[in-house]
Backbone as numpy.savetxt, mean C-alpha at the origin, in Angstrom:
# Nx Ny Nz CAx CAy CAz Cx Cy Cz
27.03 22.40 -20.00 26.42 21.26 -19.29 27.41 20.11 -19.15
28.31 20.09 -20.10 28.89 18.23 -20.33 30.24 18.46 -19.27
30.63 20.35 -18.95 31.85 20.16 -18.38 31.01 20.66 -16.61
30.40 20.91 -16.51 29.50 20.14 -15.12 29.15 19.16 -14.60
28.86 18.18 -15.24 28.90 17.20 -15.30 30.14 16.45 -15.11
30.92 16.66 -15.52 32.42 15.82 -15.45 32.88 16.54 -14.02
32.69 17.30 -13.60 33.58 18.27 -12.39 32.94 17.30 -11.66
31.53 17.16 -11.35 30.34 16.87 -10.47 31.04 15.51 -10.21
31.46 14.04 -11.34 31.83 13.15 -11.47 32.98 12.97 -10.96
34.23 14.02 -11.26 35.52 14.07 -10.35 35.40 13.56 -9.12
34.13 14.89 -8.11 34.82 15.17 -7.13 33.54 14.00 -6.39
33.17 13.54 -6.85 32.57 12.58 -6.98 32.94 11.01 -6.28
34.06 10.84 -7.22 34.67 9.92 -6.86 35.70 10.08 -6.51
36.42 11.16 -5.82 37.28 11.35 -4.99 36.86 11.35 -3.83
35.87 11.73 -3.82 34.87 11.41 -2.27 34.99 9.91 -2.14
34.58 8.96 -2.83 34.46 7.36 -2.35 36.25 7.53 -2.07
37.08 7.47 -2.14 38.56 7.10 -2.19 38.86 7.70 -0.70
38.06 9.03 -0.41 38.83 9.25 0.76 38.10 8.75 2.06
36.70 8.02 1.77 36.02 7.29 2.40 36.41 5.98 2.51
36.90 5.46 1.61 37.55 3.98 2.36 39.01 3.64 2.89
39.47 4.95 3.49 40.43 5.16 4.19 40.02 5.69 5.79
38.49 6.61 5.65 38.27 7.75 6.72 37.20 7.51 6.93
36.16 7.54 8.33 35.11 7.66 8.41 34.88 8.81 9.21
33.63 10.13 8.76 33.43 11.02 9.69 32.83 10.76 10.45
33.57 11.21 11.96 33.29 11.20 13.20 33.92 10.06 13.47
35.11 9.03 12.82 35.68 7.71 13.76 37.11 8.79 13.47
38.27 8.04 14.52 39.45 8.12 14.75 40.43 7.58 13.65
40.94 8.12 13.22 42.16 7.21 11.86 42.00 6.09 12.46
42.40 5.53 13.55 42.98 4.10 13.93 41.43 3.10 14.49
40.50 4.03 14.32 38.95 3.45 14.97 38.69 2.87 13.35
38.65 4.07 12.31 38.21 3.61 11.17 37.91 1.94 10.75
39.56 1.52 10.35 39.44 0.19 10.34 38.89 -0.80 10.99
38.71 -0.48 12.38 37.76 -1.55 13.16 36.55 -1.37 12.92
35.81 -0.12 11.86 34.34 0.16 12.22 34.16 -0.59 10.73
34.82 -0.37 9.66 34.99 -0.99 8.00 34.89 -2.62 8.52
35.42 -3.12 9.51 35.68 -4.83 9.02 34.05 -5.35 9.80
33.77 -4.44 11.28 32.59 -4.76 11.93 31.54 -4.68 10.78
31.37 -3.48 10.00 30.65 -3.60 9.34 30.76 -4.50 8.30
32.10 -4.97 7.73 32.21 -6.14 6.83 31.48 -7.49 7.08
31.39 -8.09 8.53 31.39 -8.71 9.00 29.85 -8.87 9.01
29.04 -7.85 9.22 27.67 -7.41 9.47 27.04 -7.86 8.13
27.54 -7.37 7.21 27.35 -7.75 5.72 27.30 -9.27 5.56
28.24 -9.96 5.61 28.77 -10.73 5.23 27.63 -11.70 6.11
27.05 -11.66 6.97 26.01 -12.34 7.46 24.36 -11.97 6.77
24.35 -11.41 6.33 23.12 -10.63 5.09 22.55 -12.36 4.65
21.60 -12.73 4.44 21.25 -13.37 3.39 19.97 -13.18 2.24
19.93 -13.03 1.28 18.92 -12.92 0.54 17.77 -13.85 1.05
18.44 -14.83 1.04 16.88 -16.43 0.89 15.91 -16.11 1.89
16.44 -14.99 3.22 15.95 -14.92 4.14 14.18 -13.71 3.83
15.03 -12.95 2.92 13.38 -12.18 2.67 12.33 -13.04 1.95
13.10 -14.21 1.51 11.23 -14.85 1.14 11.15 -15.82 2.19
11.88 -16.61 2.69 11.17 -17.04 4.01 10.09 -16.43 5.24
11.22 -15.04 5.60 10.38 -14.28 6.09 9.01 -13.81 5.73
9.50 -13.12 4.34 8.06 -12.82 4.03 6.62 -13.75 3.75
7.23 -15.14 4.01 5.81 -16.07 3.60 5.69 -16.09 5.09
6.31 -15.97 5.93 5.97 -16.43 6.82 4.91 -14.85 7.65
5.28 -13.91 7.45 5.03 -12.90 7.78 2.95 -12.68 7.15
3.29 -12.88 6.02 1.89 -12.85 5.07 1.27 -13.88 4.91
1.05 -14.81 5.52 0.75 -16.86 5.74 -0.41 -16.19 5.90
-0.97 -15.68 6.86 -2.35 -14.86 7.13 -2.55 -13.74 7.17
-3.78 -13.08 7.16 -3.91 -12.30 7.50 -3.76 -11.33 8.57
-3.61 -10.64 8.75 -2.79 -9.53 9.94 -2.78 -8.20 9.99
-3.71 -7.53 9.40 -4.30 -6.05 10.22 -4.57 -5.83 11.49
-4.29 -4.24 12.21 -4.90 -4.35 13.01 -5.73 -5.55 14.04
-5.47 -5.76 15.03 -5.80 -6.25 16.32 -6.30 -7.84 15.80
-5.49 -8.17 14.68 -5.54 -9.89 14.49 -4.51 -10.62 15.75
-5.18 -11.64 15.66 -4.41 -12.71 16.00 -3.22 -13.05 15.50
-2.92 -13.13 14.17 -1.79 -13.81 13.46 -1.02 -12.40 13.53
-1.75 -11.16 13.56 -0.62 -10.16 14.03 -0.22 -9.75 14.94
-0.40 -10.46 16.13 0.03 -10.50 17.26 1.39 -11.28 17.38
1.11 -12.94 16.53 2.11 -13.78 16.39 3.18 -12.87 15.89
2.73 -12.34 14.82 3.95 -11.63 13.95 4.93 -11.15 14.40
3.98 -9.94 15.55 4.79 -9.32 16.55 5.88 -10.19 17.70
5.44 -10.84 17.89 6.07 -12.01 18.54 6.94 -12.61 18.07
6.58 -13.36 16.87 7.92 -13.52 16.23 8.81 -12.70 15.65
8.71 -11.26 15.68 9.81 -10.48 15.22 10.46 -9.66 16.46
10.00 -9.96 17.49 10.33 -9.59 18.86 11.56 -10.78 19.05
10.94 -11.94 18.69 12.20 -13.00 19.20 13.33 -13.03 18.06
13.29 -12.63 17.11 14.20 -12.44 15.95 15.43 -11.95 16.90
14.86 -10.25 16.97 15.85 -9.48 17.33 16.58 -9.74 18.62
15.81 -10.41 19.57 15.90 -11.28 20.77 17.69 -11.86 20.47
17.31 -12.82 19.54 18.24 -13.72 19.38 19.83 -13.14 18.67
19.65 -12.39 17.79 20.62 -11.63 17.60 21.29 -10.22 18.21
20.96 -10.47 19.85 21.31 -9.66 20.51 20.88 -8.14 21.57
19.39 -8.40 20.66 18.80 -6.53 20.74 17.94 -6.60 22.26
17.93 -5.67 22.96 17.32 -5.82 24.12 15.75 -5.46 23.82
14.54 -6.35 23.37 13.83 -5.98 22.58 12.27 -6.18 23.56
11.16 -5.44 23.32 10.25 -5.75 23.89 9.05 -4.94 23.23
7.91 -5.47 23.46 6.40 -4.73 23.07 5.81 -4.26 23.40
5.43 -3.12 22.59 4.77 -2.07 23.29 2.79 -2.42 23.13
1.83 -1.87 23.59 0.72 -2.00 23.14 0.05 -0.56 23.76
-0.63 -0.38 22.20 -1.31 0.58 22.14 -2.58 0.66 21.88
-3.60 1.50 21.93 -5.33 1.64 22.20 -5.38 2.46 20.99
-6.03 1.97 19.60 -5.98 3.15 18.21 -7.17 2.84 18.05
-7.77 3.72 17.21 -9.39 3.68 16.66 -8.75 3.48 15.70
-9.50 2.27 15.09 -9.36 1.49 13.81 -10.80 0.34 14.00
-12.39 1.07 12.88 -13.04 0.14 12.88 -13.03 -0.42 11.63
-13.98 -1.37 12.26 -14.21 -2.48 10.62 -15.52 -2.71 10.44
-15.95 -2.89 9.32 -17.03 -3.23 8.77 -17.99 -4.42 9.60
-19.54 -3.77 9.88 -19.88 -5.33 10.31 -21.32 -5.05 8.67
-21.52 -4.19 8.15 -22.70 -4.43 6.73 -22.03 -4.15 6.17
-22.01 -4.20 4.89 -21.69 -3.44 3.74 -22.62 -3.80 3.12
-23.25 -2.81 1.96 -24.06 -3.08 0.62 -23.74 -2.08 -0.78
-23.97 -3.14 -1.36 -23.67 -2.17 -3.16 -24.60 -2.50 -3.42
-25.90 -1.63 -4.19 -26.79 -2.29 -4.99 -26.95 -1.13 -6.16
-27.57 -1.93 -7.24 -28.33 -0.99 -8.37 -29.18 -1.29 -8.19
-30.09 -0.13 -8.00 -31.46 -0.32 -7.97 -32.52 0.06 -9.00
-31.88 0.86 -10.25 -32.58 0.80 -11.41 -31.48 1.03 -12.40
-31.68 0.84 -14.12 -32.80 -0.05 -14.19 -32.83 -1.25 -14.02
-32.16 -1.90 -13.94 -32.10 -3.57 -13.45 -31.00 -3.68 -12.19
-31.90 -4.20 -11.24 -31.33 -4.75 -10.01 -30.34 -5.60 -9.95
-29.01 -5.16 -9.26 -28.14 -5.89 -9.03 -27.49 -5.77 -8.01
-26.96 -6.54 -7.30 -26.62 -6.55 -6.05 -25.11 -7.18 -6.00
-24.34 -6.10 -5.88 -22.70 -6.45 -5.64 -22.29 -7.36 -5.05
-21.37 -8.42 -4.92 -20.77 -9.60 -3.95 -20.20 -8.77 -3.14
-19.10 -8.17 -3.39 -18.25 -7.46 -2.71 -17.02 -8.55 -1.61
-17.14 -9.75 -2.26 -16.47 -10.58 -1.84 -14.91 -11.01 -2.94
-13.79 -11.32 -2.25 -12.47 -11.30 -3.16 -12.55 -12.72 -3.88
-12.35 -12.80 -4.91 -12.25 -14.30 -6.17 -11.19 -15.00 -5.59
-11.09 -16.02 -4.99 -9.92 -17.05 -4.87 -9.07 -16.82 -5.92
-7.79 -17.28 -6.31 -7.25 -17.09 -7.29 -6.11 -18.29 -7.65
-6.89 -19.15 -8.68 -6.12 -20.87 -8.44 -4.31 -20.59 -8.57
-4.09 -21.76 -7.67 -2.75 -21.92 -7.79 -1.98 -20.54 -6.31
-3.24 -19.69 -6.08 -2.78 -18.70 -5.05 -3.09 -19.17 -3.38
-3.11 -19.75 -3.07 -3.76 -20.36 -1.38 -4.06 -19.16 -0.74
-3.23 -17.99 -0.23 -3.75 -17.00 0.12 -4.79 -16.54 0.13
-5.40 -16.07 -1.48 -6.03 -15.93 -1.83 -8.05 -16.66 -1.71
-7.43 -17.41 -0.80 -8.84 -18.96 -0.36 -8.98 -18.61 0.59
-9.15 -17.79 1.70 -9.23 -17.85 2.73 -10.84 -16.98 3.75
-11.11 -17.06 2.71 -12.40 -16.89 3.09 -12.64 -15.60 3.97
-13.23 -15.64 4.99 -13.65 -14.64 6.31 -12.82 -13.86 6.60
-11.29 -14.66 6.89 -10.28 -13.98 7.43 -9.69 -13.08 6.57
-10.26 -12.87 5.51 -9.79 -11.94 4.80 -10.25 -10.64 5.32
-9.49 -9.69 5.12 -9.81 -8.25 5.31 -11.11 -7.96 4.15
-12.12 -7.26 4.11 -13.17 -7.03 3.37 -12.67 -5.48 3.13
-12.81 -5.35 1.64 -12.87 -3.54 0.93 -13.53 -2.85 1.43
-13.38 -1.84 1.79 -14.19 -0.89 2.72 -12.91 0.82 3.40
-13.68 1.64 2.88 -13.24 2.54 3.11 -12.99 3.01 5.16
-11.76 2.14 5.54 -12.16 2.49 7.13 -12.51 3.71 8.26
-12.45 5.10 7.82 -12.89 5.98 8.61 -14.19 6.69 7.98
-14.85 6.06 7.14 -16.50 6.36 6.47 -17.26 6.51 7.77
-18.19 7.37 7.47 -19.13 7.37 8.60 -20.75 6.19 7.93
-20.75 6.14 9.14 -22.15 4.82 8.91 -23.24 5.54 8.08
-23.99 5.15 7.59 -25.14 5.43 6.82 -25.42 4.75 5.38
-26.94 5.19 4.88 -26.90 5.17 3.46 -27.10 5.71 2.48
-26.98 6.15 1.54 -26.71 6.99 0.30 -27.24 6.20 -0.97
-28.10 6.82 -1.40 -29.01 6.52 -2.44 -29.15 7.61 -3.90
-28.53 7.55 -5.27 -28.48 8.57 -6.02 -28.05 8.09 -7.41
-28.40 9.04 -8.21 -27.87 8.88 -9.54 -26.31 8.92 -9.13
-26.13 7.67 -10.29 -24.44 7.14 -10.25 -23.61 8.09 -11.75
-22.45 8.59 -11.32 -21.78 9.63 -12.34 -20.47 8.81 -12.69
-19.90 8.45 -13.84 -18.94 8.22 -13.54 -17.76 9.58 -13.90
-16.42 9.62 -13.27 -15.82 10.49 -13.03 -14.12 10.32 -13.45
-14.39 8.79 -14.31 -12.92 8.64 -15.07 -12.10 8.38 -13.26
-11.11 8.98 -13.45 -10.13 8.41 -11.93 -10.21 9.36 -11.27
-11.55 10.60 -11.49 -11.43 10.66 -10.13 -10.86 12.05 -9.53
-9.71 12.46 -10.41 -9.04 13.46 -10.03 -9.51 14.84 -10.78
-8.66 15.94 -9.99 -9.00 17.08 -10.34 -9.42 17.65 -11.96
-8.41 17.42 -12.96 -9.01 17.34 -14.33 -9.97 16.86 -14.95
-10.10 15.52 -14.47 -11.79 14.89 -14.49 -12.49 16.10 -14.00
-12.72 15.77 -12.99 -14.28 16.96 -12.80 -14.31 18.28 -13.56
-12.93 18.68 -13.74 -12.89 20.16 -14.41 -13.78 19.56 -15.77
-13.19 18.70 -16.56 -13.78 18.17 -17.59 -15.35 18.06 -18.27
-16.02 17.35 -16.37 -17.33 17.36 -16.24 -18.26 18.83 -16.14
-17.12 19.70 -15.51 -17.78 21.06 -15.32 -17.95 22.09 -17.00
-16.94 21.17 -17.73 -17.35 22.13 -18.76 -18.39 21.71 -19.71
-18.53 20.26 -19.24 -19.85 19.64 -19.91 -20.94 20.39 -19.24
-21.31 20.48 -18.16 -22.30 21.19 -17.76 -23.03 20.12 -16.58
-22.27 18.74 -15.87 -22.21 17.97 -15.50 -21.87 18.07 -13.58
-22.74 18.06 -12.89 -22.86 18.77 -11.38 -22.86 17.50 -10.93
-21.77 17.12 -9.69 -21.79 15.80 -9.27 -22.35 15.87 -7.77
-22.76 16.90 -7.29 -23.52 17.48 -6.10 -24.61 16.47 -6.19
-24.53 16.02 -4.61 -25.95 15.20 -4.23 -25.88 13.94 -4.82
-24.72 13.29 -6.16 -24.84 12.71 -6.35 -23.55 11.53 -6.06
-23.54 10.02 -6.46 -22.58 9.00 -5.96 -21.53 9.35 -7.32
-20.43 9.15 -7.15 -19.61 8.86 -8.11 -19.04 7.84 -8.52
-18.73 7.37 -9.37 -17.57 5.67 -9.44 -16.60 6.02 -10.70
-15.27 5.97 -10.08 -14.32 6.10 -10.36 -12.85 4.91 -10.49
-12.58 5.09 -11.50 -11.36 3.79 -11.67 -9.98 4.31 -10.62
-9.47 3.13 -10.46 -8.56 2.80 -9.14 -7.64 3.26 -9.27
-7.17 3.20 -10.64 -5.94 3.95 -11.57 -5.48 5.80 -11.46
-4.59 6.32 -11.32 -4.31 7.59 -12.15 -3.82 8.33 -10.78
-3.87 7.98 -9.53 -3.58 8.80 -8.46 -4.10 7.63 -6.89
-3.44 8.83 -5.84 -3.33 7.83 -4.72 -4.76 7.72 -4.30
-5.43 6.26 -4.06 -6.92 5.65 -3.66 -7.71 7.13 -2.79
-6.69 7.56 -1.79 -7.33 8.35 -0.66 -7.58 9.76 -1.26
-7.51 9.80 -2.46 -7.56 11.52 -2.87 -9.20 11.26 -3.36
-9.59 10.07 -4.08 -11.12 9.99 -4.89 -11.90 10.56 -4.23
-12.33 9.87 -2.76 -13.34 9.97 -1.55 -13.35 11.56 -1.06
-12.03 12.09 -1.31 -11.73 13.14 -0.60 -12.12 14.27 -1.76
-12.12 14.42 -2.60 -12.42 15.42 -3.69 -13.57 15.13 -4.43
-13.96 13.75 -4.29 -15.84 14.05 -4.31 -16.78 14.50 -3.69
-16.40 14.18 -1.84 -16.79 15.16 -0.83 -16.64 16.73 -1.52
-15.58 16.88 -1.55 -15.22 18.37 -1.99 -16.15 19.11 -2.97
-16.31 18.00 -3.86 -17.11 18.46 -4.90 -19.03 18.41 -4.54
-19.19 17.53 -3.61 -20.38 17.77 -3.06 -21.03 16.42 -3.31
-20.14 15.09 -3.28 -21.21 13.56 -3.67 -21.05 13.30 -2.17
-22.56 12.24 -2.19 -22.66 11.55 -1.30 -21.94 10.26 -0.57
-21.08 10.07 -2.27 -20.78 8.49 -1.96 -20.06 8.17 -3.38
-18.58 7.38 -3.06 -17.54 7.41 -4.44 -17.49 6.22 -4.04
-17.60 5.54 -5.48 -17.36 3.52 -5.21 -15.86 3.92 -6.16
-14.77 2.88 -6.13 -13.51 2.92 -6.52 -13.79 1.37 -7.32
-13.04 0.87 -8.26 -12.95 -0.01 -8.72 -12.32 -0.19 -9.73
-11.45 -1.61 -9.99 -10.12 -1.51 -10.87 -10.40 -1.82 -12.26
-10.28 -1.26 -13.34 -10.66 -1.45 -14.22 -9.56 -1.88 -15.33
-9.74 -3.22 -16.07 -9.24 -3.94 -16.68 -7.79 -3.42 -17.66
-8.53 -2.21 -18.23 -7.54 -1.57 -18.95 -6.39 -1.43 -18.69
-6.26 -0.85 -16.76 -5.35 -0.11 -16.23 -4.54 -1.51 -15.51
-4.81 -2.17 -15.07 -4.37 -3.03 -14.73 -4.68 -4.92 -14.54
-5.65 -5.33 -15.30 -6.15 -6.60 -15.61 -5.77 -7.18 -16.71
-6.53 -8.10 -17.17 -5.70 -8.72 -18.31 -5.50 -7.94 -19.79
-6.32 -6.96 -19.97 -6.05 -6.36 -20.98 -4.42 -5.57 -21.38
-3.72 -5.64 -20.36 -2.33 -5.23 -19.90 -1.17 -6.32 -20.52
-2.02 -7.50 -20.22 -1.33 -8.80 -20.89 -1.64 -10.27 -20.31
-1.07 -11.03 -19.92 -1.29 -12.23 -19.30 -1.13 -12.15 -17.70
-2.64 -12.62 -17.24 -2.48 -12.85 -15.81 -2.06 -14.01 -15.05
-1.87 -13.52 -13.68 -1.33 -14.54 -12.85 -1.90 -15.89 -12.80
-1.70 -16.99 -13.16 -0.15 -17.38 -12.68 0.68 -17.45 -13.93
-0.03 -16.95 -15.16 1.04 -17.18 -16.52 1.71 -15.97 -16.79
């Protein structure tokens, strides 16, 4: 292993050495002009610029067929504008809906009825913005409602349910709720269908990522 390793490392860096002499596919005598253009390219880079940009980019909200993402587009159209690029916008027709109800409720044994609205978060302004916020919601759900004993299913994934199956635990016909944690959001919805529920609520649970982790924002 250790003298594989060292060969691997050689030829390694004999490769960078004959690269800052040669570029494949330029001319010996092109090389140097393509090394300094690109020096030059560099050398105009600035860091400070990704957090400007990015506040300016995320100031609002901007999914799908917003307003402020229209601006966006606009202003990153004139970016490239200005530094030369022959640049222009395209517009396209996508199915992408949005929520006009949503409801969470428990309905036994004690009634409770979900906000389903995001917590401001002091010291965050973003975070205040009321309406214009995007609302949680699974976007290609089909409309309806679903009413059932609630299972929970840990995160959700394939070993969970195996888990439940050896309990003797059938999640058919019924809702599931599952933590946010352990795998990608879009697999939950998709392998409770599979498994035969009506309806998977997702939600982040403290352990995995809230304060029990350590100190929250802004400390």
């Amino acid at each position: 292993m250790t003298q594989k390793f060292i060969s691997f490392t050689l030829i390694f860096l004999l490769g960078l050495g004959t690269y800052a002499q040669s570029i494949t596919g330029f001319k010996s005598e092109n090389a140097a002009v393509q090394l300094e253009l690109e020096s030059q390219f560099e050398s105009r880079l600035k860091a400070e610029n990704l957090d400007v940009w990015m506040q300016r980019l995320a100031a609002e909200p901007h999914w799908v067929g917003t307003e402020y993402g229209k601006k966006n587009a606009e202003w990153m159209a004139e970016q490239f504008r200005s530094w030369g690029y022959d640049t222009k916008i395209e517009t396209y027709h996508v199915l992408f809906p949005y929520p006009k109800i949503r409801e969470l409720e428990l309905v036994s044994p004690d009634p409770y009825t979900a906000k389903l609205t995001a917590v401001p978060v002091e010291g965050d302004p973003y975070t205040a913005q009321g309406e214009a916020l995007l609302p949680s919601y699974n976007a290609f759900s089909t409309d309806g409602e679903a009413e059932a004993d609630l299972v929970f299913v840990n995160y959700g994934i394939p070993r969970d349910y195996e888990e439940l199956e050896k309990m003797g635990i059938d999640v058919k016909g019924k809702i599931v709720i599952a933590k946010y944690y352990g795998s990608w959001r879009g697999i939950k919805p998709k392998l409770a269908a599979e498994k035969g529920a009506i309806g998977c609520i997702i939600y982040s649970d403290p352990e995995d990522d809230g304060y029990v982790r350590g100190d929250v924002y802004p400390e």
